[in-house]
C-alpha positions in Angstrom: -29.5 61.0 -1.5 -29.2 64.5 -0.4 -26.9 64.8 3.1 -28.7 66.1 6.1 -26.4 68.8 6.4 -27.2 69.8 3.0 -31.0 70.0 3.8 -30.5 71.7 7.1 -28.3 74.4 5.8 -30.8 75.6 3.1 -34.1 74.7 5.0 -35.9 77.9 5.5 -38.8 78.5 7.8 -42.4 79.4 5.8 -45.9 79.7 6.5 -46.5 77.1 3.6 -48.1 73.7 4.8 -47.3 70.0 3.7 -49.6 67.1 3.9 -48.0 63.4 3.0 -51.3 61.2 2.6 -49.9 57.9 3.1 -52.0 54.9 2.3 -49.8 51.9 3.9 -48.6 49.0 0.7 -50.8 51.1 -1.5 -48.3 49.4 -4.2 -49.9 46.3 -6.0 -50.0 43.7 -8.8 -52.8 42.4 -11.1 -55.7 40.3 -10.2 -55.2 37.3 -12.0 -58.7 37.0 -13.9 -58.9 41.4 -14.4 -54.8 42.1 -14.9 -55.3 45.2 -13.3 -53.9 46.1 -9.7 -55.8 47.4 -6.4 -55.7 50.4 -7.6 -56.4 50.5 -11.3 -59.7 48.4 -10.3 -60.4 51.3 -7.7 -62.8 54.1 -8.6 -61.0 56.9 -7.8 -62.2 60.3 -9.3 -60.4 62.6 -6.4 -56.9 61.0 -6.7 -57.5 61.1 -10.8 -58.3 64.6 -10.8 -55.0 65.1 -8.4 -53.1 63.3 -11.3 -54.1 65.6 -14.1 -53.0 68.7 -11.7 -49.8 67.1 -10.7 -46.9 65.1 -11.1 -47.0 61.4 -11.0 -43.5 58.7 -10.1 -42.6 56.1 -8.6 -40.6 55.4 -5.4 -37.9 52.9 -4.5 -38.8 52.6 -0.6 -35.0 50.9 0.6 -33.6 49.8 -3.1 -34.4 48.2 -6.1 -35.3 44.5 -5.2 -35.2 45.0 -1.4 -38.4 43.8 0.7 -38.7 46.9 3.0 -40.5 46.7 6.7 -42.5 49.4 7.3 -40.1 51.3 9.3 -37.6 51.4 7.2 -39.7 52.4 4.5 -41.1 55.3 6.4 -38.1 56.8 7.3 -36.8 56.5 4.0 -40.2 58.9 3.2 -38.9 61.1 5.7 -35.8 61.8 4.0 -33.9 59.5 6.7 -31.4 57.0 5.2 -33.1 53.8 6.1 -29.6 51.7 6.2 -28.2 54.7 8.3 -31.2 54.5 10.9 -32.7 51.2 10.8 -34.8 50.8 14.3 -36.1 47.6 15.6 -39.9 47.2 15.3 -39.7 46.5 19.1 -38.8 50.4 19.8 -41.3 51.5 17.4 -44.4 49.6 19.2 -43.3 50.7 22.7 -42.6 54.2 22.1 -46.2 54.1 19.8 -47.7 53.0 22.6 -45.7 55.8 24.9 -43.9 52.7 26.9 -41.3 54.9 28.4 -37.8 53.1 27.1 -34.8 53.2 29.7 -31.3 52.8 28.6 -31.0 49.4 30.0 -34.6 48.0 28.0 -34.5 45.9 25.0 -37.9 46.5 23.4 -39.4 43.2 21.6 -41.9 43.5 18.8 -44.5 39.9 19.6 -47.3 38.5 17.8 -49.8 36.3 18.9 -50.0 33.6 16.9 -51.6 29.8 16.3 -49.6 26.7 16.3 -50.8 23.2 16.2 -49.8 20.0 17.8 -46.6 19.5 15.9 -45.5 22.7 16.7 -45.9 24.9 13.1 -47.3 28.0 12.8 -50.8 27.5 11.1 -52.0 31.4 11.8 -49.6 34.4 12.0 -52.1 36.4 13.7 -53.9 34.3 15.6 -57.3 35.3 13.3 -56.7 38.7 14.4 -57.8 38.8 17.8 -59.4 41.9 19.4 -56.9 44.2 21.5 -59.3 43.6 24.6 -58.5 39.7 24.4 -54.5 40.7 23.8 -54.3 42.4 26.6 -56.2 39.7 28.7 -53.1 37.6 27.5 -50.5 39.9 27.8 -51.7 40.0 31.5 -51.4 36.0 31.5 -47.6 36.7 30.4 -46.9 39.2 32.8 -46.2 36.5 35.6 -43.4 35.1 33.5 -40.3 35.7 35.6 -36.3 35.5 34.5 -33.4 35.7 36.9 -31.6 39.3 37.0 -34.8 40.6 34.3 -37.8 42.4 34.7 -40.1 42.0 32.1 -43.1 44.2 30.9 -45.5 42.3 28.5 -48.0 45.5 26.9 -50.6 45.4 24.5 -50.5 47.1 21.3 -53.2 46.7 19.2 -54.6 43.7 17.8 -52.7 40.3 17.8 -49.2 42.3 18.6 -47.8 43.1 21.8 -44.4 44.3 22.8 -42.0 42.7 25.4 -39.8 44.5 26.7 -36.5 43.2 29.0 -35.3 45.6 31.4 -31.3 44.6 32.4 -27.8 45.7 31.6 -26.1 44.2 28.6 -29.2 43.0 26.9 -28.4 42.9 22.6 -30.2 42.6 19.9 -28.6 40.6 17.9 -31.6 37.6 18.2 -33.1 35.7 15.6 -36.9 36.0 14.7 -38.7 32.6 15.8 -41.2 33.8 12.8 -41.0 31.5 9.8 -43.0 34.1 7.9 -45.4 31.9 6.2 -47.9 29.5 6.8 -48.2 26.6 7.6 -44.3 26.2 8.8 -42.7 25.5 11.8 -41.4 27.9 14.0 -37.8 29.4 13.9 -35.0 29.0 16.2 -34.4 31.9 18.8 -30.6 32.0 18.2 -28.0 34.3 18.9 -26.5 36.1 15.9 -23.2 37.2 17.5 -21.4 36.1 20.2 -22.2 38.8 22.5 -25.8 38.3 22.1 -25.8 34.4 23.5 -27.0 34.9 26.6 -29.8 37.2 25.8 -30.8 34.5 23.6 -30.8 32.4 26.5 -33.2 34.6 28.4 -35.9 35.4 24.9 -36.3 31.7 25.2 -36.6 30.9 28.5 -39.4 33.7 28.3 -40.9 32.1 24.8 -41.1 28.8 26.5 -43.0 30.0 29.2 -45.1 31.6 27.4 -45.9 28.7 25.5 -46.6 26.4 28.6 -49.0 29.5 29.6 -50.6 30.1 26.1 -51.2 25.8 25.8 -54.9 26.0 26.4 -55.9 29.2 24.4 -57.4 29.4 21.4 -56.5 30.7 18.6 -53.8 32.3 20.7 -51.7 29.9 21.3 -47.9 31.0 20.6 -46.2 34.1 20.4 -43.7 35.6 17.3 -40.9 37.7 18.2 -39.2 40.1 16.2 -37.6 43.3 16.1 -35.1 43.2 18.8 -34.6 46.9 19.9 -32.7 49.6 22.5 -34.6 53.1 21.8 -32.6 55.1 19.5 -31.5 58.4 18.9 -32.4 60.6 15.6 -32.3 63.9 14.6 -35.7 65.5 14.5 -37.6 66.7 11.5 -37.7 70.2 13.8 -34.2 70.8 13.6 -33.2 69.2 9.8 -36.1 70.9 7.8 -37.4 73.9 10.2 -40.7 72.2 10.3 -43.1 72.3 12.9 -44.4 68.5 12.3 -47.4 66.6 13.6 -48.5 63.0 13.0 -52.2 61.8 12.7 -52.0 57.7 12.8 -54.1 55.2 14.3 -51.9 52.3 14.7 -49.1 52.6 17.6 -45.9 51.9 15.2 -46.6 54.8 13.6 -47.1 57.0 16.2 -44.3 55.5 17.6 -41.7 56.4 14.4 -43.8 59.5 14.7 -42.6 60.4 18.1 -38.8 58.9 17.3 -38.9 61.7 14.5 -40.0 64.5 17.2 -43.8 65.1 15.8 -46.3 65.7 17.8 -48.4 63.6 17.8 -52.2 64.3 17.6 -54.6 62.6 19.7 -57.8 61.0 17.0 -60.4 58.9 16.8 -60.2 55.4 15.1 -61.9 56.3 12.0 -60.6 57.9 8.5 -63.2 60.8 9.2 -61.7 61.5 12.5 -58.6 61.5 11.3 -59.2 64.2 8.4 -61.2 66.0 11.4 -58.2 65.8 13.5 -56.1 67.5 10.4 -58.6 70.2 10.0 -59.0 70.7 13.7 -54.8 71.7 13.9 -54.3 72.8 10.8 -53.1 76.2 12.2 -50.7 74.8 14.3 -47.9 73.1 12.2 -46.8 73.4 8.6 -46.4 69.4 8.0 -48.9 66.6 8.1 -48.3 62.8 8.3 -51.4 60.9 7.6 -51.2 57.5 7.9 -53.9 55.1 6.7 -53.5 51.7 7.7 -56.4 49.5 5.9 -55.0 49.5 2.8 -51.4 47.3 4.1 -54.6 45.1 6.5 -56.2 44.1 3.3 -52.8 43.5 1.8 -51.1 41.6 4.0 -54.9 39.1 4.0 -55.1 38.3 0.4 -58.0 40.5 0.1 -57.8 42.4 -2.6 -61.8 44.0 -2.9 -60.7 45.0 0.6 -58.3 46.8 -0.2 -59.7 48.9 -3.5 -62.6 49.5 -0.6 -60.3 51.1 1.7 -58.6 52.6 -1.8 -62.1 54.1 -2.3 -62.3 55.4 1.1 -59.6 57.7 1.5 -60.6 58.8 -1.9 -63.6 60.2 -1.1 -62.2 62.3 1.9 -59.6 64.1 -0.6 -61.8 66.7 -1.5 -62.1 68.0 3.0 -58.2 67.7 2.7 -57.7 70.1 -0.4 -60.5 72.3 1.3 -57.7 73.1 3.7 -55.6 74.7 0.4 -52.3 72.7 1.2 -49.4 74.6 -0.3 -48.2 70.6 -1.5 -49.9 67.3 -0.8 -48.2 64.1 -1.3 -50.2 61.2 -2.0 -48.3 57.4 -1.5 -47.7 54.8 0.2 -44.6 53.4 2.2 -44.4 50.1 0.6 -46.2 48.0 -1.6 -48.3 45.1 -0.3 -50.1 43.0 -3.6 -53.5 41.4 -2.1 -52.0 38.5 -4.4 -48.8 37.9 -2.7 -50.5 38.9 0.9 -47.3 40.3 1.9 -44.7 43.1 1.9 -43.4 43.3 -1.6 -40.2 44.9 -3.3 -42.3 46.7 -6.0 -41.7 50.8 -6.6 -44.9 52.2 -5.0 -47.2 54.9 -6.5 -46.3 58.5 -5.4 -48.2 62.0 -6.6 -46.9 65.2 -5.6 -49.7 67.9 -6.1 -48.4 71.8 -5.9 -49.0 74.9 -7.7 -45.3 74.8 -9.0 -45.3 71.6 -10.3 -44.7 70.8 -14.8 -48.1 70.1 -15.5 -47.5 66.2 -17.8 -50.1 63.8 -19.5 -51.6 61.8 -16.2 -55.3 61.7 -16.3 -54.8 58.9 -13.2 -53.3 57.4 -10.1 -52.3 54.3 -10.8 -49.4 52.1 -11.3 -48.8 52.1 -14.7 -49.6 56.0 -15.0 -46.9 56.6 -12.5 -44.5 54.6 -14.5 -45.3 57.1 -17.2 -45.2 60.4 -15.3 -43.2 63.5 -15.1 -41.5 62.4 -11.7 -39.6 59.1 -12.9 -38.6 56.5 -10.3 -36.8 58.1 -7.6 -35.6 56.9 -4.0 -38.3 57.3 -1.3 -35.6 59.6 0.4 -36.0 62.3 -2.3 -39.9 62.9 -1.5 -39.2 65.5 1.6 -36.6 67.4 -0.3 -39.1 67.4 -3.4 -42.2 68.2 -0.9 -39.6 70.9 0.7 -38.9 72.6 -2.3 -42.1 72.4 -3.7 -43.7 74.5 -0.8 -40.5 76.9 -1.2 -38.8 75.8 2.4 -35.2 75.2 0.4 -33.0 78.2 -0.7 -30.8 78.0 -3.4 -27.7 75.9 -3.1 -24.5 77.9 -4.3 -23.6 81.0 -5.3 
């Protein structure tokens, strides 16, 4: 990939505007009984019409064969190096949801979760539960107390929560108690280096208290936890590409990245029409645009894969208000690919469409999987989107004489 200090030096400061439209594990597979994917079955005029204007490719989100989270995945459409800056999904959650990280905190990414009487993990998500009853829960947890710790136990959104330890000489080196499938038991909370033993220690201690607490719930009866993190320290998108970059998301994680990556993040309503009304409501005040849609990677991740050419469908039809706006370059993608067949994160190249006045007009008469697999762009590393989307908009000079 392209060095940092290659971008920075010929990053030059325009009134041109970029919009990235990403539709979370847009990537999919075929249904078994049609043999075509999410979104080949979609009916999806706009994004077609894009197609035939623009250039089509596929992205490697981490590398070829490698399962990506979606944090790594996002930074990696950022331009950041996602084995150079790999952050927790613990910091993520508590900076999305503006939880104000110290330098003595180790943020914790948790999950509600179902268990039964033996003890395995029959629900991940414990049916999705409402944020109003995880936050009735969180405040059950929050009387949890460990010797020399403070705790904080916040909502998020949904079935997650994030814990976060407040001490000095807290690691993260600590397993996941996740099994990541279902039904399964859960996972031992184990130290992975020797420096990280007794923090172990103390995640269990709180686990198993939590449990005792959680015994009579229902469907909540467990918690998952995952993403062991201090906050970290990146450079922003201000300073490496002269951008003056905002993010429009829903979910907290992604405001959270957003905030790591030093965009402003805009305040919006809950629904894919405030969200476009949020873009066109500040579109004079910055020149980039993250747009994160989240149903698509919902659908995904529950086997439901009319769901997802629904939610497909529904950003669809709000392309035509975001081209209204006469972006200078609008990226359509997705960070990862989530197949409603496999329910889960998956290491497949993802769909990516890069839509600009200077781009080679090819043969694409459609977004889809197999049309991006044909088109002008190739398969490229996620990384190489923002210096594409950059140059594009004509924010890189010339490199050498």
């Amino acid at each position: 990939m392209v060095g940092f200090e290659t971008v920075r030096d010929l990053a030059v400061q325009t009134p041109s505007k970029i919009v990235f439209l990403v539709m979370d594990g847009l990537g999919g597979l075929p249904h078994p009984r049609t043999r075509r994917t999410e979104l080949e079955s979609a009916n999806v005029p706009n994004f077609d019409r894009l197609a035939t204007e623009g250039n089509l490719g596929l992205t490697d989100p981490v590398a070829p064969g490698i399962t990506p989270g979606s944090g790594p995945s996002h930074l990696a459409l950022f331009g950041y190096d996602p084995f150079r800056y790999l952050i927790g999904r613990g910091a993520l959650e508590a900076t999305g949801i503006e939880f104000e990280l110290g330098p003595d905190d180790l943020a914790i990414r948790g999950n509600f979760c179902t268990i039964d009487g033996d003890g395995r993990v029959t629900d991940r998500r414990a049916g999705r539960i409402d944020t109003e009853h995880c936050a009735a829960l969180c405040r059950l947890l929050q009387q949890i107390e460990l010797d020399g710790v403070r705790a904080f136990v916040e909502p998020v959104r949904d079935h997650r929560f994030v814990l976060v330890l407040r001490a000095p000489g807290l690691e993260e080196a600590i397993a996941t108690n996740d099994p990541e499938r279902e039904p399964a038991p859960l996972l031992p909370l184990k130290a992975l280096a020797p420096q990280a033993e007794a923090t172990a220690t103390l995640v269990r201690c709180w686990a198993e208290a939590a449990r005792d607490l959680l015994v009579e719930q229902s469907p909540a009866n467990m918690v998952l936890l995952r993403g062991y993190s201090h906050r970290p320290t990146l450079p922003p998108m201000s300073e490496l590409y002269r951008l003056t970059p905002a993010a429009i998301a829903v979910y907290p994680m992604y405001r959270g990245l957003a905030r790591l990556l030093g965009m402003t993040v805009l305040a919006t309503g809950t629904t894919l029409a405030d969200q476009v009304a949020t873009l066109r409501e500040n579109w004079e005040a910055f020149d980039f645009f993250f747009l994160h849609v989240k149903a698509t990677d919902t659908a995904g991740e529950d086997g439901n894969f009319d769901a997802k050419v629904a939610a497909i469908e529904a950003v669809d039809e709000v392309v035509p208000e975001i081209r209204a706006l006469h972006p200078d370059v609008l990226v359509v993608t997705g960070d990862h690919s989530t197949p409603a067949t496999m329910a889960a994160h998956s290491w497949h190249p993802v769909p990516f469409l890069l839509y600009s006045r200077w781009g080679r007009a090819d043969e694409s008469t459609a977004f889809h999987e197999n049309a991006c697999a044909q088109g002008a762009l190739g398969r490229i590393p996620a990384t190489a989107a923002m210096p594409l989307a950059l140059a594009h908009a004509g924010k890189l000079a010339k490199y050498g004489a």
